[in-house]
C-alpha positions as CSV (number, residue, x, y, z in Angstrom):
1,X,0.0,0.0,0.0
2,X,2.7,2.4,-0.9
3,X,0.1,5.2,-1.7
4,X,-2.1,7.0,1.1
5,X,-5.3,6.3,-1.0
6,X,-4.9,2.6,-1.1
7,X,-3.0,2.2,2.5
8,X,-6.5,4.0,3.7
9,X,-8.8,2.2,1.6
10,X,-7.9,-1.3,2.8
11,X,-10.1,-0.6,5.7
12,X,-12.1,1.2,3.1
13,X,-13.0,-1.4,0.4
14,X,-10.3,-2.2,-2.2
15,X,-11.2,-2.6,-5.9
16,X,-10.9,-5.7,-8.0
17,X,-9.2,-7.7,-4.4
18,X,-6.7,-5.3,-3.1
19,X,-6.2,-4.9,0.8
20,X,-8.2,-3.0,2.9
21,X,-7.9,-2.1,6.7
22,X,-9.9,-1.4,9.6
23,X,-9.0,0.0,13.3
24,X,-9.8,0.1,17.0
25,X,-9.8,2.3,20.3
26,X,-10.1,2.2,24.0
27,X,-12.1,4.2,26.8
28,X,-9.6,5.3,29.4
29,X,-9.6,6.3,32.8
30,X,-11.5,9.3,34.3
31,X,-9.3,12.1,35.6
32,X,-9.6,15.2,38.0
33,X,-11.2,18.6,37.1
34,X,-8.3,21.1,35.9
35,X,-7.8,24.3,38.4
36,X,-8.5,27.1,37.0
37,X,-5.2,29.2,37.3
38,X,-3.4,26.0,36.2
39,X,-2.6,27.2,32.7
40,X,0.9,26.6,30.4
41,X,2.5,30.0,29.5
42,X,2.0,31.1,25.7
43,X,3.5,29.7,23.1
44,X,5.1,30.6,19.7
45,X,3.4,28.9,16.4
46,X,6.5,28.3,14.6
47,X,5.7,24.7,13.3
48,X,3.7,23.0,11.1
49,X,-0.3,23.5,11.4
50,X,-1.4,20.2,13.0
51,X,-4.4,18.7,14.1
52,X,-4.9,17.4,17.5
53,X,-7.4,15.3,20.1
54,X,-7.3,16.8,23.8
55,X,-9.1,14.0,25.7
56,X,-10.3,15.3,29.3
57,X,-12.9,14.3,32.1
58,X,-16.1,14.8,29.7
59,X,-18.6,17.5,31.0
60,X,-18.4,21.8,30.1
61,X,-16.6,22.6,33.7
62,X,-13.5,20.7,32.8
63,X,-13.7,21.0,29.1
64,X,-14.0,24.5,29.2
65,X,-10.8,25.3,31.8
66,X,-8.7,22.8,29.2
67,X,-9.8,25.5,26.5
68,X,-8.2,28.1,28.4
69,X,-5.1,26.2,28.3
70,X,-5.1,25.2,24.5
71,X,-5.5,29.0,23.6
72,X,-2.2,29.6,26.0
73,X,-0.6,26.9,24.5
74,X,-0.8,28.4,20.8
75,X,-3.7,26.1,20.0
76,X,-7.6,26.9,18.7
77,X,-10.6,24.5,19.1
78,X,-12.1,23.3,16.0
79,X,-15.3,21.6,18.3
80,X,-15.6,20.9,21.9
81,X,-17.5,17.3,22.2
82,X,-18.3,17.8,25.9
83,X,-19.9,14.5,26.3
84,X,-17.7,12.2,25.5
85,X,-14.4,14.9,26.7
86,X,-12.7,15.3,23.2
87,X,-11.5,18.5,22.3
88,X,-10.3,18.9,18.5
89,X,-7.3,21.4,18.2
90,X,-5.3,22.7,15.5
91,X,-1.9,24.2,16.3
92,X,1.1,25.2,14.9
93,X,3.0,25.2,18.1
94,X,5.4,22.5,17.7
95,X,5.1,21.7,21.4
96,X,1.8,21.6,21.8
97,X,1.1,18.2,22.6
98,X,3.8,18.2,25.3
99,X,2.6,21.3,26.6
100,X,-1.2,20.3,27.0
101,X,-0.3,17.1,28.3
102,X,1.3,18.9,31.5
103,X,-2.5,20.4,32.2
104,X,-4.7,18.9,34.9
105,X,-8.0,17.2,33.6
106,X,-5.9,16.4,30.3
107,X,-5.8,12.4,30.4
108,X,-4.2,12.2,26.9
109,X,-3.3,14.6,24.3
110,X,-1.4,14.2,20.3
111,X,-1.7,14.6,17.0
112,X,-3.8,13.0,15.3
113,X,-1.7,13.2,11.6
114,X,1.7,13.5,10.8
115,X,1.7,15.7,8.1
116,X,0.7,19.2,7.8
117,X,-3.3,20.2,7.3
118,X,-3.6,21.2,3.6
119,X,-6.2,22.6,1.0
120,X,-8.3,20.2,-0.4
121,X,-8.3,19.0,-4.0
122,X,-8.9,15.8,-5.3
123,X,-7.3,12.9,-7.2
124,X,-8.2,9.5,-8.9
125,X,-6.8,6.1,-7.8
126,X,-7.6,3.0,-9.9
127,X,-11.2,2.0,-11.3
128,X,-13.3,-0.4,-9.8
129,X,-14.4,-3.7,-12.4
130,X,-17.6,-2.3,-13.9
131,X,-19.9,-5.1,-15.4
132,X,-18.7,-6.4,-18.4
133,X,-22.5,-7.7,-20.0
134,X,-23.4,-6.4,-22.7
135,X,-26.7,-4.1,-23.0
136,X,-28.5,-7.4,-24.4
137,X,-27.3,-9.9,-22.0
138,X,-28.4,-7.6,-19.2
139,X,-31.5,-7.1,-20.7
140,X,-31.9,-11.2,-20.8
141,X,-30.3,-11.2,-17.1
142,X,-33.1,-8.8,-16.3
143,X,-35.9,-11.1,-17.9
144,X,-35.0,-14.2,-16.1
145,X,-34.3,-12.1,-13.2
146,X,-37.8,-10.9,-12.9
147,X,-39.3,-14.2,-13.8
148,X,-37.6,-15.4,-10.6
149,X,-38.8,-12.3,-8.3
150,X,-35.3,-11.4,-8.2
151,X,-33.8,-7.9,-9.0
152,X,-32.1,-7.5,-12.7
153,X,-28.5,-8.2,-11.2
154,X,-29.3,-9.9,-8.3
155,X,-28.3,-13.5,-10.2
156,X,-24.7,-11.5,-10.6
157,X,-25.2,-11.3,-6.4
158,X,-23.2,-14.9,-5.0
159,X,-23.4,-13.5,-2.1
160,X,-26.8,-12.8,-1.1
161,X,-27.8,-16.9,-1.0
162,X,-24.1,-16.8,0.8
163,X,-25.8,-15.8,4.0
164,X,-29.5,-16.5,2.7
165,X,-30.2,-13.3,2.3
166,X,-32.3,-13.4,-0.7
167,X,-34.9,-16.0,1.6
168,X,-34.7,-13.1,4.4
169,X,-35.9,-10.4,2.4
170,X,-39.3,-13.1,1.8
171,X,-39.9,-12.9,5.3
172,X,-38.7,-9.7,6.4
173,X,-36.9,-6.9,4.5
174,X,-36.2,-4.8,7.3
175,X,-37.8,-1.6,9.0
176,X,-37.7,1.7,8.2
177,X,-37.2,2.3,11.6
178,X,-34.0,0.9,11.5
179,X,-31.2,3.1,10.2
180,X,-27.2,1.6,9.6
181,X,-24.9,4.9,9.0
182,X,-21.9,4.4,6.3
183,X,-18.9,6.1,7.8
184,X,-17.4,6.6,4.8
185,X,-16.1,8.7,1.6
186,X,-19.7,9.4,1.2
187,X,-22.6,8.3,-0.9
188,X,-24.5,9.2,-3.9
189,X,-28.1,9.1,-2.4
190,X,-29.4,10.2,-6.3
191,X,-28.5,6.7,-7.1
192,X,-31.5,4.9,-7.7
193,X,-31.2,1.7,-5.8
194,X,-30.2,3.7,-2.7
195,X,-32.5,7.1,-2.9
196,X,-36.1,5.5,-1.5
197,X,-34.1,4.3,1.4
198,X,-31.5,7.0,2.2
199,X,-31.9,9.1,5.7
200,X,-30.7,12.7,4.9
201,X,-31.6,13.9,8.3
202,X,-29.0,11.2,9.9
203,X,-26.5,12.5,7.4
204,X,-23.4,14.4,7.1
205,X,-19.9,15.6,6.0
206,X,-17.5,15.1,9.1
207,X,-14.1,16.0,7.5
208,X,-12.2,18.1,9.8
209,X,-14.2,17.2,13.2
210,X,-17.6,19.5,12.5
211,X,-20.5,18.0,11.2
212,X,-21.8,19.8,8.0
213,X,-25.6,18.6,7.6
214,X,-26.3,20.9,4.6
215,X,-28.1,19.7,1.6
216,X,-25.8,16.9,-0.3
217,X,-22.8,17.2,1.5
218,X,-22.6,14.0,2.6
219,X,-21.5,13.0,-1.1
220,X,-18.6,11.9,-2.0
221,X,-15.9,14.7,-3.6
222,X,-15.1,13.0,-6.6
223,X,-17.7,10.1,-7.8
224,X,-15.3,8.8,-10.0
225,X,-12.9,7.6,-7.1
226,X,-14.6,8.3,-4.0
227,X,-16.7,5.4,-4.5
228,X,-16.3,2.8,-1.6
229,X,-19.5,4.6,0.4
230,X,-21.5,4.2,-2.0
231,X,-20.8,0.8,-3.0
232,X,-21.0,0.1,0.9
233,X,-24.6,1.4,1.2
234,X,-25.8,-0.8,-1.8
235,X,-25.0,-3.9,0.5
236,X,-26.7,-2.9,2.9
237,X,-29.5,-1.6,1.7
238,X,-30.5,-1.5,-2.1
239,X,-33.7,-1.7,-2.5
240,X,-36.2,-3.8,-4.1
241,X,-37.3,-1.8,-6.8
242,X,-37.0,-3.8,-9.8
243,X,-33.6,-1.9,-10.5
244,X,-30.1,-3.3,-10.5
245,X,-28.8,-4.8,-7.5
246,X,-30.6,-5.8,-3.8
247,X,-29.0,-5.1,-0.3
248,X,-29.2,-7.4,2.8
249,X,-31.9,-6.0,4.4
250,X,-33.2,-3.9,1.3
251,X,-36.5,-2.5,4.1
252,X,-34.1,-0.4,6.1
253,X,-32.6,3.2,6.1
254,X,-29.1,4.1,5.0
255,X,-27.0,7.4,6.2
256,X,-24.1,8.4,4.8
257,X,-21.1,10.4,7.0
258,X,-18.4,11.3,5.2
259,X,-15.0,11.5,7.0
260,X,-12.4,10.9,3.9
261,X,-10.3,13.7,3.0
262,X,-10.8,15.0,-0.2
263,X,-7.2,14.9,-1.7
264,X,-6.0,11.6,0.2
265,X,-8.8,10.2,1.2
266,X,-7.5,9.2,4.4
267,X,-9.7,8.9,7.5
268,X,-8.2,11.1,10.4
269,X,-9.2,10.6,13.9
270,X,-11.4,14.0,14.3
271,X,-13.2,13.4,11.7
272,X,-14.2,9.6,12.9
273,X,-14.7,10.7,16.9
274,X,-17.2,13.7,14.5
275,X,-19.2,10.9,12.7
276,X,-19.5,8.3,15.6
277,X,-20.9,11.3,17.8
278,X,-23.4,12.3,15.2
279,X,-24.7,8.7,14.4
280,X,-25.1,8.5,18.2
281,X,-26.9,11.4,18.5
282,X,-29.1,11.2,15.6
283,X,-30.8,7.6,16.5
284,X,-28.6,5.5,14.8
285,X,-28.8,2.1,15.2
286,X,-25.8,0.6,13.2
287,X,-23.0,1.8,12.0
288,X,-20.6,0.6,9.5
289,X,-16.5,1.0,9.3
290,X,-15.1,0.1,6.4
291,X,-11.4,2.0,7.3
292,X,-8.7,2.3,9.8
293,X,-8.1,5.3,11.3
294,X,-5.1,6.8,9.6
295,X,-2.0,7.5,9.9
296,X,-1.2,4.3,11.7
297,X,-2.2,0.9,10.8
298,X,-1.7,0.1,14.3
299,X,-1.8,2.6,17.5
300,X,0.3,1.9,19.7
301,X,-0.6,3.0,23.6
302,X,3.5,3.9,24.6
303,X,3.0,6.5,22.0
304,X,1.8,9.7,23.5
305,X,-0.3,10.2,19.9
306,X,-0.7,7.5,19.1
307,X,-3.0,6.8,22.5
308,X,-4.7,10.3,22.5
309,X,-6.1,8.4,18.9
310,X,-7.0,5.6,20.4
311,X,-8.1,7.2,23.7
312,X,-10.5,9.9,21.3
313,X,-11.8,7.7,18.8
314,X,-12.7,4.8,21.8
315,X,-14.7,7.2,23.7
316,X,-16.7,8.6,20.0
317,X,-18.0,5.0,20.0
318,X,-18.2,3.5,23.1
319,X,-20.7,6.6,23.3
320,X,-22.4,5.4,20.0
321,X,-22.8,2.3,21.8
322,X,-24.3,3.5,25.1
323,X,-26.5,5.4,22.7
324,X,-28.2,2.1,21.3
325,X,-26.0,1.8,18.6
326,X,-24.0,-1.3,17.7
327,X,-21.0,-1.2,15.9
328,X,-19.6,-3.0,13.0
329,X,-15.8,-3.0,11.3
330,X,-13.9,-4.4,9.0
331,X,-10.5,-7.0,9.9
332,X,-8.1,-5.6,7.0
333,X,-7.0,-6.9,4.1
334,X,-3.2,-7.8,5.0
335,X,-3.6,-11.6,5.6
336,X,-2.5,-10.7,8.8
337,X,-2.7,-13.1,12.3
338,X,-4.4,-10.5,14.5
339,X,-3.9,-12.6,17.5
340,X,0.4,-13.2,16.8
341,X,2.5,-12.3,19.2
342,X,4.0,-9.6,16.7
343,X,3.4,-7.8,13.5
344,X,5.0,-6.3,10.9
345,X,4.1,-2.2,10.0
346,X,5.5,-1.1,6.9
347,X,2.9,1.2,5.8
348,X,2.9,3.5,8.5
349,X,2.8,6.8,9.0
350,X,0.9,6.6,5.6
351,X,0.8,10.4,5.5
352,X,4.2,11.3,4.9
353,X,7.2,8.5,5.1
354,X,6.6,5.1,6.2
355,X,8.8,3.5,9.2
356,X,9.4,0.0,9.5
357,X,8.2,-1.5,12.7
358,X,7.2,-4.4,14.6
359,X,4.4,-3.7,16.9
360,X,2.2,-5.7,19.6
361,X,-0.9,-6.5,18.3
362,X,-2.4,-6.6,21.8
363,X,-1.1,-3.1,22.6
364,X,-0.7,-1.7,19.4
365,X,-4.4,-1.4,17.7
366,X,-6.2,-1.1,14.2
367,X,-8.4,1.0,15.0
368,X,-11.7,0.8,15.2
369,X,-11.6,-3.1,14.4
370,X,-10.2,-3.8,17.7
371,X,-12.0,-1.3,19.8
372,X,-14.2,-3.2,23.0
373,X,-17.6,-4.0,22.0
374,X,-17.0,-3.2,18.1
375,X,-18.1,-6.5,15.7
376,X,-14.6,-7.6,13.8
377,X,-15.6,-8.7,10.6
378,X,-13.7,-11.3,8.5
379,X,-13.9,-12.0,4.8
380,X,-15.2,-14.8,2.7
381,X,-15.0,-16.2,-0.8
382,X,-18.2,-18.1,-2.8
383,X,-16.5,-21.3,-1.4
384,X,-17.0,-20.5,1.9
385,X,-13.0,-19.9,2.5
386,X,-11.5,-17.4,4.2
387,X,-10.4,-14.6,1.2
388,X,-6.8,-14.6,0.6
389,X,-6.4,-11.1,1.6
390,X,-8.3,-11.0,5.0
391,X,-7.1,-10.3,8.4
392,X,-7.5,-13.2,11.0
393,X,-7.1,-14.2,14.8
394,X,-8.3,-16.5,17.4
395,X,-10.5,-14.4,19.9
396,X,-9.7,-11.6,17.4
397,X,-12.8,-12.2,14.5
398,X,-16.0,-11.9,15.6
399,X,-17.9,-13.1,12.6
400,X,-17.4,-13.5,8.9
401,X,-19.5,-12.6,5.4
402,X,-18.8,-12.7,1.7
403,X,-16.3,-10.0,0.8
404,X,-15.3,-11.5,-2.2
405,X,-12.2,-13.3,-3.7
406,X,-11.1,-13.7,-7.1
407,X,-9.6,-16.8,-6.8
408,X,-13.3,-18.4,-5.6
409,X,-14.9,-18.6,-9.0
410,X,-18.8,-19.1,-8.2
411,X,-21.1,-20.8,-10.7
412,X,-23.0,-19.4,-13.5
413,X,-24.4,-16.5,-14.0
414,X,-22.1,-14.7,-11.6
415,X,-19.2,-15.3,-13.0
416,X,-17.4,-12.9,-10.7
417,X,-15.8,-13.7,-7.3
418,X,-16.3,-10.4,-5.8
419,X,-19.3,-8.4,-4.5
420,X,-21.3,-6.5,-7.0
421,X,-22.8,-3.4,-5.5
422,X,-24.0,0.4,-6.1
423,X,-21.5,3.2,-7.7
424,X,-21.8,7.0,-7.9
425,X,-23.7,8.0,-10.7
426,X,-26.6,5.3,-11.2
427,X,-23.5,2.8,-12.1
428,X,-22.6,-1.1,-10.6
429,X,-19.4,-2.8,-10.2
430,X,-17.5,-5.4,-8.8
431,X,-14.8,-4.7,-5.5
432,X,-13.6,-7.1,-3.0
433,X,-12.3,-6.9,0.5
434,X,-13.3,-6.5,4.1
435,X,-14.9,-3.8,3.5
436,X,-17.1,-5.6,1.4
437,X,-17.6,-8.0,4.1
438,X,-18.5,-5.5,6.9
439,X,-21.7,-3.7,5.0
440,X,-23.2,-7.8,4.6
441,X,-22.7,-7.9,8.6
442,X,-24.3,-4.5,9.3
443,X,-27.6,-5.4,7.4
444,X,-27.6,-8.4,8.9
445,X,-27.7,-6.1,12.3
446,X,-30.2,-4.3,10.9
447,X,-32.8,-7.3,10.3
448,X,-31.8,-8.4,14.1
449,X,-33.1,-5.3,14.9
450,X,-35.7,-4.6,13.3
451,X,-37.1,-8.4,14.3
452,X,-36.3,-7.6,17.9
453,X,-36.3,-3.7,18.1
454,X,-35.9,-3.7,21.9
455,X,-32.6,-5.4,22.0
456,X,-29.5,-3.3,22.2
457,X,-25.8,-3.7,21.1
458,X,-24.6,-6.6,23.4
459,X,-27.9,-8.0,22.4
460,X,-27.5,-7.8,19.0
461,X,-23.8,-8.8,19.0
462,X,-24.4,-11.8,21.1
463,X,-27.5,-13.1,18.2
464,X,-25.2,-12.4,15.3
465,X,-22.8,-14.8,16.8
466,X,-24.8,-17.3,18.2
467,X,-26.7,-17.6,14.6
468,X,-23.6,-17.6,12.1
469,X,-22.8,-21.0,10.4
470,X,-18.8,-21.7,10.8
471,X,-18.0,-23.8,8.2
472,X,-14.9,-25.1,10.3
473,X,-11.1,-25.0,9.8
474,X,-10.1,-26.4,6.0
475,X,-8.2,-29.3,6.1
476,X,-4.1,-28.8,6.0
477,X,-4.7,-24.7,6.6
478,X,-2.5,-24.2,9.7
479,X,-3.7,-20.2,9.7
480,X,-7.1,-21.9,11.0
481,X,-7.1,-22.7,14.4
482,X,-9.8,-23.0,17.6
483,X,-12.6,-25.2,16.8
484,X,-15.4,-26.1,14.7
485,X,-18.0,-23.6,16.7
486,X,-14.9,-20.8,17.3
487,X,-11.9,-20.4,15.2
488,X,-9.2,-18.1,14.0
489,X,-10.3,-17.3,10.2
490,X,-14.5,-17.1,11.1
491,X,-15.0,-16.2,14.6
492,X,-17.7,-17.8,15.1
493,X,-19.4,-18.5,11.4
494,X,-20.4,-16.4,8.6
495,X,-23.6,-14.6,9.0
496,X,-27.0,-16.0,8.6
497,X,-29.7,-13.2,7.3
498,X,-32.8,-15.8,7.8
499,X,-32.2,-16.9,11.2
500,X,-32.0,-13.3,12.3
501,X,-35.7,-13.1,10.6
502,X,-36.9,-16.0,12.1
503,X,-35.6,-16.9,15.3
């Protein structure tokens, strides 16, 4: 992943197979109120202009004396999220961090990038596999497609039977009091297997830290290579309109927040701690991470910024989660061990230059994948195989669902290995990765809840696992260990959309 776009994208989806990544947080320890006279001196801004997280003992008393001290300390708040005691700071005091730190009530403090804050312009990064049928055969596809009750692509769609589904969507296609937000690049809600079920009022653009709710900009910069949202939100919820493709649980609402960047599109830890805040306070129920949090693959907690990330972004959704909503993230695509004793990191800082490292996977975390209470989700090929490119680990995967693989060639008329979904601009295509396989686990969340609406996210969490099918360890694949009901490369099973209709 030697460019930011892809590095990023590996928790976001990956076209045609590539990696993807995902990443984690923790909630840390309350501290003491600050005094008020306790204040660092002022401070030149003779540095690079950085962003920063200030985590302090949540509520306005303390919050507001930290603010004191981040002005002192050359620093300006960008937003103030008093609940949760995450203060977003841009400075251009080199010793900011180091200063704030010193401040009583600060419990961790750092920045959140390592490369300056920039304007914003956008790029292109590889296309995605469009379909390759010709106007005639989709037309035919169509007919038999409709002749079946099935959506004009849907016999392109492996991976709906995969996890049944296509027999869900018979009994119950969701309700439209269920809503899963995409925290993503955005998505194209004019697209029209996603417009009768997108929820503009539980929308927003996040980019920075502030939430911008106005009219479309939750869309993605650049359609032609922002795409990943979009294509997220299809599995999830496509609706059953006798158009293109069908989602999982095609009766439910989709959100869009976008927290990508518009030149890199990385994901930066404001922007996240931004959008899990807004789901949370705008009744969402689900949420779906397809992404790490950049610049580190993995943040490690003997890093003073490296755990104000983990400290900000864990306390953003923990309070999604106390909220009522449960919380679902892609493994990566490195074909990493989760669980090993040690990893290597050689794409990291992927904002400016890459450091080899080896870190501790149990102190060092991707972020949001590994944060408590957050549903790791593994990928799957057509054969019911782990996909080559997926992350794994005993204790470490929750569940599993069909992300794709092009090396698992599924019968006619798919043809294709990978997961056929929505694109910006009324378009479908083909992309593989974890991030494929998270948006099948959200809307199966979203039919748990919607058949059992009372149930929170422990709830719901505990009835994903307990109804996935696992498939077992393949013979000969020493990568697979645990045991038939819990193992290393599916937790424990790949989804099942019917039972969580009909149990």
């Amino acid at each position: 992943m030697a460019h930011p776009r892809s590095r990023r994208m590996r928790a976001l989806a990956v076209p045609l197979g590539l990696a993807l990544t995902a990443s984690l947080g923790f909630l840390p320890n309350a501290a003491t109120a600050a005094p008020q006279d306790s204040v660092p001196a002022a401070a030149q801004a003779d540095g690079p202009l950085l962003s920063y997280v200030v985590n302090t003992t949540p509520g306005h008393a303390t919050v507001g004396k930290v603010e004191k001290a981040i002005a002192k300390a050359g620093g300006k708040v960008i937003v103030a999220h008093e609940q949760i005691g995450v203060i977003v700071v841009h400075s251009a005091n080199p010793q900011f961090a180091a200063t704030i730190r010193t401040v009583p009530g600060v419990q961790t403090a750092g920045a959140s990038r390592t490369a300056p804050l920039k304007a914003s312009g956008t790029t292109d990064v590889g296309k995605p596999q469009k379909i390759d049928l010709s106007k005639s055969q989709l037309k035919a596809a169509g007919s038999a497609a409709k002749a079946n009750g099935q959506e004009p692509l849907e016999p392109l769609q492996w991976d709906l039977p995969a996890i049944k589904a296509d027999k869900a969507a018979q009994v119950n296609p969701g309700s439209r009091g269920v809503t899963v937000a995409v925290i993503d690049t955005g998505v194209d809600d004019t697209h029209p297997d996603l417009k009768a079920n997108f929820s503009a009022k539980q929308s927003a653009n996040c980019v920075g830290g502030v939430a911008d709710t106005s009219k479309g900009a939750w869309r993605p910069w650049d359609p032609s290579s922002d795409y990943h949202g979009t294509h997220v939100a299809g599995t999830i919820a496509a609706a059953r309109n006798g158009t293109g493709v069908a989602g999982v649980a095609p009766g439910v609402k989709v959100s869009a927040i976008k927290v990508s960047e518009p030149e890199t599109s990385l994901f930066y830890a404001e922007s996240v701690v931004c959008a899990f805040v807004f789901a949370a306070d705008h009744g969402v129920e689900v949420t779906n991470n397809s992404y790490y949090v950049d610049p580190w693959m993995f943040n490690c907690k003997d890093d003073a910024d490296q755990a104000a990330i983990v400290d900000a972004v864990g306390r953003a959704a923990s309070y999604a989660q106390r909220k009522g909503a449960i919380n679902i993230a892609a493994a990566g695509n490195s074909d990493l061990d989760l669980g090993a004793a040690k990893l290597p990191d050689a794409s990291s800082p992927n904002d400016s230059t890459p450091v080899e490292r080896t870190i501790n996977p149990k102190t060092c975390w991707d972020v949001p994948t590994q944060l408590p209470g957050t549903v790791t989700v593994a990928a799957t090929g057509v054969h019911k195989l782990k996909s080559g490119y997926s992350n794994y680990g005993l204790g470490q995967i929750d569940v599993a669902a069909p992300g794709g693989d092009s090396k698992q060639v599924p019968e006619l008329p798919a043809k294709n290995g990978n997961i056929l979904s929505t694109m910006p601009g009324g378009d479908w295509a083909y992309l593989a990765g974890t991030s494929m396989a998270s948006p099948h686990v959200s809307g199966v969340a979203a039919l748990l809840k919607s058949a059992h609406p009372k149930s929170g996210p422990q709830e719901l969490q505990w009835l994903l696992k307990q109804q996935a099918d696992n498939p077992g360890c393949p013979t000969g694949d020493a990568t697979c260990t645990g045991t038939k009901h819990v193992n290393s490369h599916f937790g424990y099973g790949i989804v099942d959309a019917l039972d969580a209709v009909k149990k």
